[in-house]
C-alpha positions as CSV (number, residue, x, y, z in Angstrom):
1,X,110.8,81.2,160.4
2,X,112.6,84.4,159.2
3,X,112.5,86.3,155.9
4,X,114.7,89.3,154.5
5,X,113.4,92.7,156.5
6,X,110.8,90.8,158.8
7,X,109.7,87.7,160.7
8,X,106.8,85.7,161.2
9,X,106.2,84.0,164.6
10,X,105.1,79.9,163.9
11,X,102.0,81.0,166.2
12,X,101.3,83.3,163.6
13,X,101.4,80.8,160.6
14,X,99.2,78.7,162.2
15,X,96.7,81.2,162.3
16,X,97.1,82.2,159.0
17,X,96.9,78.3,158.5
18,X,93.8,78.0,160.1
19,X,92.0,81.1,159.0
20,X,92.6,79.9,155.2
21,X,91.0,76.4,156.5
22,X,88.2,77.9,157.6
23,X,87.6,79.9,154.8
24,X,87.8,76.9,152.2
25,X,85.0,74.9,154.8
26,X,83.5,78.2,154.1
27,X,83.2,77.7,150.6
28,X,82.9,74.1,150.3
29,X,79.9,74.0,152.1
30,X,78.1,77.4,150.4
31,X,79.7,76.8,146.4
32,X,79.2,73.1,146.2
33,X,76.2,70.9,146.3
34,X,75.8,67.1,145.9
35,X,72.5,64.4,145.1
36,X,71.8,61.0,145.4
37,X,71.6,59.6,142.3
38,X,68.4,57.2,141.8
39,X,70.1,54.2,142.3
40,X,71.4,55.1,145.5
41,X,68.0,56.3,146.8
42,X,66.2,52.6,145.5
43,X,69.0,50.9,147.4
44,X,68.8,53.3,150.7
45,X,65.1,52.5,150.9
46,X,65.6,48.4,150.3
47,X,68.8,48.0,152.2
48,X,67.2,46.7,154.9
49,X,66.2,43.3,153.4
50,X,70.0,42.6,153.0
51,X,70.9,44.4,156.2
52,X,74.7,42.9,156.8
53,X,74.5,41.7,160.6
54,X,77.7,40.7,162.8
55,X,78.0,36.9,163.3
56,X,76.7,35.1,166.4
57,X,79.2,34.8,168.9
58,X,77.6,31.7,170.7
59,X,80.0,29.8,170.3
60,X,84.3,30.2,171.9
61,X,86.0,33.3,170.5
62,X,89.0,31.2,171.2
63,X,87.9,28.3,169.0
64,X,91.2,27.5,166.6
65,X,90.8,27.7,162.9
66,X,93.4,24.8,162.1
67,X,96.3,25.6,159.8
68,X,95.5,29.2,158.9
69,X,96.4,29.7,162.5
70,X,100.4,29.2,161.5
71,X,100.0,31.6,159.1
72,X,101.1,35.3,160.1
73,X,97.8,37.8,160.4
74,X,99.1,40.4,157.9
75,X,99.5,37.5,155.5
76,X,95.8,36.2,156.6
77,X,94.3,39.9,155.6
78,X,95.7,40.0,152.4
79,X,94.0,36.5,151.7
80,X,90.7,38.2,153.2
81,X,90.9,40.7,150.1
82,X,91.4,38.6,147.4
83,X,87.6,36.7,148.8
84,X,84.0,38.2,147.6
85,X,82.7,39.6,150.5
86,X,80.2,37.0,150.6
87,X,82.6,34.5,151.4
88,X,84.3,36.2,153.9
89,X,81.3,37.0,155.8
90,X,81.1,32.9,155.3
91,X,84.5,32.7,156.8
92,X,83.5,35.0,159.6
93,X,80.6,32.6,160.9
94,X,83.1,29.5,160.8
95,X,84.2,29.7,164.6
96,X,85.2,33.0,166.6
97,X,88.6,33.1,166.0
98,X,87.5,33.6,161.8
99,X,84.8,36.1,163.1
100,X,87.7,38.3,165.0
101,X,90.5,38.0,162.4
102,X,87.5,39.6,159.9
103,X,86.3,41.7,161.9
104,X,89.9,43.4,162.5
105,X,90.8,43.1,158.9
106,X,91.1,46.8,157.3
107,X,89.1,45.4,154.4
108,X,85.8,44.4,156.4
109,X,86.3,47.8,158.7
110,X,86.3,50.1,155.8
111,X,83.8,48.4,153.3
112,X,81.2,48.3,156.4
113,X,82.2,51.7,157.2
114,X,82.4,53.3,154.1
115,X,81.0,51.3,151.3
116,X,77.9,49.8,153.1
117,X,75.4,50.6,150.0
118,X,78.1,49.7,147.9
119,X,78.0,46.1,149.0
120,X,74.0,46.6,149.0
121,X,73.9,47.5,145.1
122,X,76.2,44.5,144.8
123,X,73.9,42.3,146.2
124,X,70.7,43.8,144.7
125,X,72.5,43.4,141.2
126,X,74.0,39.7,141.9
127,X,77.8,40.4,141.9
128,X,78.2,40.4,145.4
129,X,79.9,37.3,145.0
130,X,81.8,37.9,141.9
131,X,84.4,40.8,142.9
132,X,87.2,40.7,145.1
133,X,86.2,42.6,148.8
134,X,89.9,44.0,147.9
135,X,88.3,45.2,144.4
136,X,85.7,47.3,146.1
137,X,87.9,49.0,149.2
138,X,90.6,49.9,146.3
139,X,87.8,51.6,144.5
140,X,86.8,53.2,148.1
141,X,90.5,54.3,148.3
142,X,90.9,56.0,144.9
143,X,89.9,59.4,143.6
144,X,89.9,59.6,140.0
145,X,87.9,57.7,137.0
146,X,89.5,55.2,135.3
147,X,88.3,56.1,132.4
148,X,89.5,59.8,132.1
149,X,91.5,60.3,134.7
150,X,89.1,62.9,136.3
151,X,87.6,63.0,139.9
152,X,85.1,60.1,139.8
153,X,82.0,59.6,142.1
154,X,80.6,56.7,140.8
155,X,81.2,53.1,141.3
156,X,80.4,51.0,138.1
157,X,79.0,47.7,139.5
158,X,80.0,45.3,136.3
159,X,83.9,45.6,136.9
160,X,83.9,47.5,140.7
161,X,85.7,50.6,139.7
162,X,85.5,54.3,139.8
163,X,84.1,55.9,136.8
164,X,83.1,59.9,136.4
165,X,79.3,61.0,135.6
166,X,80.7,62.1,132.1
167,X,82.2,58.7,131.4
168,X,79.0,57.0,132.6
169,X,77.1,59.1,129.7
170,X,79.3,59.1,127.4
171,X,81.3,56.2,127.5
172,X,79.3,53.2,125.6
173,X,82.1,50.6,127.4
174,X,80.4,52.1,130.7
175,X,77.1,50.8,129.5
176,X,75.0,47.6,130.1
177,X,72.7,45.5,127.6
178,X,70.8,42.2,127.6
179,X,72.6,39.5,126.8
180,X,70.2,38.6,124.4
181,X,70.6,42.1,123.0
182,X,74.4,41.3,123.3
183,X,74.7,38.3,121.1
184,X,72.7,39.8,118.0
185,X,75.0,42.8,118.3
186,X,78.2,41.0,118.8
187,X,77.2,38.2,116.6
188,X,78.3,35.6,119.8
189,X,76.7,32.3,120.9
190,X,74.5,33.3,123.4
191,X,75.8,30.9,125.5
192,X,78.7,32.0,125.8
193,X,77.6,35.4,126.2
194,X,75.7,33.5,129.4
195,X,79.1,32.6,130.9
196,X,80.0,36.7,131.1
197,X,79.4,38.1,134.5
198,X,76.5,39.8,134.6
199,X,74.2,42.5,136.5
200,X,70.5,41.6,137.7
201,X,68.4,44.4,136.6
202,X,66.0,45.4,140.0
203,X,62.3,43.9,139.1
204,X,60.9,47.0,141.7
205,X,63.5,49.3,139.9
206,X,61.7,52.1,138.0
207,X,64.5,53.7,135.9
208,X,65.5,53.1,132.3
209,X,63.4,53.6,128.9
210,X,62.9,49.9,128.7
211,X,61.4,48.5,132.0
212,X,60.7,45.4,132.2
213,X,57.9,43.6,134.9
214,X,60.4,40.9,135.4
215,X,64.2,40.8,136.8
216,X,66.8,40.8,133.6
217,X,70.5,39.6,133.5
218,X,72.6,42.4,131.9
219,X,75.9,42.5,130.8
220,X,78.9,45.7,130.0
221,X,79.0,46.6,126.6
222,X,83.3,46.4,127.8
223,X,82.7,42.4,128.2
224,X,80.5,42.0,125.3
225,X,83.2,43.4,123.3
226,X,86.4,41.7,124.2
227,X,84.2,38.7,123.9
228,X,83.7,39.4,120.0
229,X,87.4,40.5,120.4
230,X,88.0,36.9,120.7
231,X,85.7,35.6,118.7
232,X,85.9,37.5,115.2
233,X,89.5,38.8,115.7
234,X,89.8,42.5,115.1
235,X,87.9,45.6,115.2
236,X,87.8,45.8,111.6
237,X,85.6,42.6,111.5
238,X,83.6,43.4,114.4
239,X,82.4,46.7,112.7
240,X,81.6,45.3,109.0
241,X,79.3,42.4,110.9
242,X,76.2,42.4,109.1
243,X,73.2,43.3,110.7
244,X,70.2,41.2,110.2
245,X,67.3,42.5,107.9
246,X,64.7,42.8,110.8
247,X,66.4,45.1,112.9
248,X,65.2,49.1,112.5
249,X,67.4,51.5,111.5
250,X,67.4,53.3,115.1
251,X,68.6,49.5,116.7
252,X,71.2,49.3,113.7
253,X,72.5,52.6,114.7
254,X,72.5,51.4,118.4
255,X,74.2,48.3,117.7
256,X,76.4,49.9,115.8
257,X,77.3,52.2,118.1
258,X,78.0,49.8,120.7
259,X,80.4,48.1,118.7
260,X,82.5,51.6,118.3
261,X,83.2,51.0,122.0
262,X,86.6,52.2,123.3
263,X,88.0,49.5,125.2
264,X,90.9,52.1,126.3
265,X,91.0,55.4,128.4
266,X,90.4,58.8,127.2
267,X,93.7,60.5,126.0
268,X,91.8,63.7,126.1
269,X,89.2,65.3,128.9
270,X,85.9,63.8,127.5
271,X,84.2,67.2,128.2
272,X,86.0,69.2,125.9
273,X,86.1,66.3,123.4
274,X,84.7,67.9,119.5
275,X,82.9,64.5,119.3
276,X,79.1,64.7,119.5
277,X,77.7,62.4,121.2
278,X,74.0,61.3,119.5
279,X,72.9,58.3,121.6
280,X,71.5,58.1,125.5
281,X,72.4,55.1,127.3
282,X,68.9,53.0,127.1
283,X,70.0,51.7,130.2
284,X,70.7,54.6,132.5
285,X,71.9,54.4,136.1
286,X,71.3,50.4,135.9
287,X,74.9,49.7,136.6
288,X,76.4,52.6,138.7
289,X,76.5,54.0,142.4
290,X,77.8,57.2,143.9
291,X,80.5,55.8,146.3
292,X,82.3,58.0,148.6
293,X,86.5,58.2,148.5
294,X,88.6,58.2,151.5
295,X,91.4,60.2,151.5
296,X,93.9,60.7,154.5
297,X,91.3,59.3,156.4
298,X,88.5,61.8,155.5
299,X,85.4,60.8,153.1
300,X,84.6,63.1,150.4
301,X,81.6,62.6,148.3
302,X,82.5,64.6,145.4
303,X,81.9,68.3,145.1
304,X,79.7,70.1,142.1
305,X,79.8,73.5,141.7
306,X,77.0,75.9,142.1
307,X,78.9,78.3,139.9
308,X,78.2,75.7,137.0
309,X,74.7,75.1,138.3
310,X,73.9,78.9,137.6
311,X,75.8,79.1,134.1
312,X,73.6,75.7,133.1
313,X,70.8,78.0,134.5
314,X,71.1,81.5,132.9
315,X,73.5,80.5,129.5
316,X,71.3,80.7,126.5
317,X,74.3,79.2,123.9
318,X,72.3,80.5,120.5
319,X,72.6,84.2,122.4
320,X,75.8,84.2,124.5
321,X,78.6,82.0,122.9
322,X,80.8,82.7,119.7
323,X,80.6,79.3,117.7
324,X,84.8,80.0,116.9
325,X,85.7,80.0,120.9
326,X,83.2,77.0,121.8
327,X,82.0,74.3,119.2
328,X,78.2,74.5,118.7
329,X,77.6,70.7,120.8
330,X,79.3,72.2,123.7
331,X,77.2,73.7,126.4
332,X,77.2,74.6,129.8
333,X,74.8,71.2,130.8
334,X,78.3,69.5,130.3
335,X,79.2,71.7,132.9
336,X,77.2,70.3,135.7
337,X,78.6,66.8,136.0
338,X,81.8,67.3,136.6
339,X,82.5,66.6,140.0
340,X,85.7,67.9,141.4
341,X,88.2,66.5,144.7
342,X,88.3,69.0,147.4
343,X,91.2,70.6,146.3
344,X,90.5,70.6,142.7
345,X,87.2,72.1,143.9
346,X,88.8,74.9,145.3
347,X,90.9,75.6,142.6
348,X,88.1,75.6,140.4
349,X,85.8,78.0,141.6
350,X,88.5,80.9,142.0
351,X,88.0,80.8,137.9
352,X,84.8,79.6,137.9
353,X,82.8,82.3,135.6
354,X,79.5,81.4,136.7
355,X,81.3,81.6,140.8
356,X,82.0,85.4,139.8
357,X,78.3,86.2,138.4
358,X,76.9,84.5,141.5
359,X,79.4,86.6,143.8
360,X,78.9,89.6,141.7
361,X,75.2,89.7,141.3
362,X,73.8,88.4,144.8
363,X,76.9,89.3,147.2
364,X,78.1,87.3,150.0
365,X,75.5,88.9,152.4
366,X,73.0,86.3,152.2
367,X,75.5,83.6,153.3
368,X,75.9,85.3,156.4
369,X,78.1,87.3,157.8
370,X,80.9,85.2,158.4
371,X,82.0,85.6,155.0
372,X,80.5,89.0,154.0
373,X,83.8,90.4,154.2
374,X,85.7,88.1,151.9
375,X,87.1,90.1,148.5
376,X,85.1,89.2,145.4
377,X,88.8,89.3,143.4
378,X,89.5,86.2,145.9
379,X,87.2,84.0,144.9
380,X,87.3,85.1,140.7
């Protein structure tokens, strides 16, 4: 290509190309860190009694499968995604011809790919057979949190989609209580609060302020609500429900602040939000998993920033921050769940304060060499 008073050769915008690509690997990999969340790590270690095997192929791979074999195989995938992955495994062990058609579908490749302890936190909670395989692989596909709009990297089990850390906390609709707990809140039948889908809380699984020594059905706050949406009418009514006389005023203030769920998305980023939020989900990680997101064929896991790690670290709000540029509930722990896409990543920590005190204070040196040399104006 040519420019006004000099050219550039394509050879050398390719190098230019690949030296910036290089550098950003560079950066990803030393400015960004990632965890398993508990969940994830209870699931990795008992995956194995639900280990998903590949159907027996004693039998002819030729074998028809009757009138689905007029139909056209495009039209046949689609058909597998709209089936709980349950049933399609099911459909897989009906002869070999099922067992090939699945296997080749893009839904079965990618969630056994991809989304293997997805499908095993599905199973361990019960809902396996309750969402759509197509559900789950359009949540693999996605980026962002339905709730906010944000990067999300977690998967919230009760309705299969992508949901952000900060939603998950903060979000009551992202939540999960008993049903039992459910129908005194919601003032609802408790049998029809039984016919809600639900999530099996893990008997083994330690987490959560309220452990129980036996397995518990649970069901979203979301559900609970659109339930007494039906029910009592309007939010107006669902609010002044009475509460009954026995309950403590902590549980009154819990019920009633599941009832103030927002059944919509955020119009505004929930981490800048003037709201304070005064309740901690009693439930905690019972309901979500960090799923991966395939993009352009690549997986990315999420990336946090070490830059935010360090402010988190070394910000003392009662000493550093002026109350009229930052409101006083505001702090840099907020900070450190926000996980970003690669390119938002990137963006990020070249205005990143706590990426510039990190650069600043320790250098580049102790990376290594290989990017000693970059300017500290680049990366702030």
């Amino acid at each position: 290509m040519s420019h006004v008073g000099y050219s550039v050769s394509n050879q050398d915008v390719h190098m230019a190309d690949s030296e910036d690509s290089m550098l950003d690997e560079l950066l990803l990999e030393k400015l960004s860190y990632r965890y398993l969340s508990n969940i994830e790590q209870y699931v990795s270690r008992w995956s194995k009694d639900i280990e998903i095997k590949e159907p027996r192929m004693d039998y002819d791979p030729k074998t028809p499968i009757g009138h689905l074999e007029k139909l056209p195989i495009e039209l046949l995938h689609n058909v597998f995604e709209m089936l709980d992955f349950q049933s399609l495994l099911r459909f897989s062990g009906a002869c070999g011809r099922a067992s090939i058609l699945v296997q080749t579908s893009p839904v079965y490749r990618d969630l056994i790919e991809y989304a293997h302890r997805g499908l095993a936190a599905l199973a361990f909670s019960g809902l396996i057979g309750h969402h759509p395989a197509g559900a789950l692989r359009a949540a693999l596909r996605s980026q962002n949190c339905f709730s906010c709009g944000h990067y999300g990297q977690l998967l919230f089990l009760p309705s299969c989609q992508r949901c952000c850390r900060i939603c998950a906390s903060r979000n009551q609709s992202l939540w999960v209580l008993p049903r039992g707990v459910a129908a005194k809140c919601f003032r609802i039948p408790l049998r029809q609060v039984d016919q809600l889908p639900g999530i099996l809380r893990l008997p083994m699984y330690p987490q959560g302020r309220f452990a129980t020594p036996k397995p518990e059905s649970f069901v979203s706050v979301a559900c609970a609500k659109r339930l007494a949406l039906a029910i009592h009418g309007s939010e107006e009514k669902i609010t002044d429900l009475p509460f009954s006389t026995r309950l403590s005023d902590t549980k009154r203030e819990l019920y009633a602040h599941y009832r103030a769920a927002q059944l919509r998305p955020y119009t505004t980023d929930p981490l800048i939000s003037t709201t304070l939020n005064e309740f901690e989900d009693p439930h905690e990680s019972y309901a979500h998993i960090y799923l991966p997101s395939i993009t352009s064929g690549v997986v990315y896991h999420g990336f946090l920033c070490r830059g935010c790690l360090w402010m988190c670290q070394n910000y003392h709000p009662k000493r550093d921050k002026s109350t009229s540029l930052v409101p006083m509930e505001r702090g840099p722990p907020d900070l450190i769940l926000r996980a970003r896409s690669r390119e938002g990543f990137l963006r990020h920590i070249r205005m990143c304060f706590g990426v510039r005190q990190i650069v600043v204070t320790n250098g580049l040196e102790h990376w290594g060499q290989e990017i000693a040399h970059i300017p500290i104006n680049q990366l702030a």
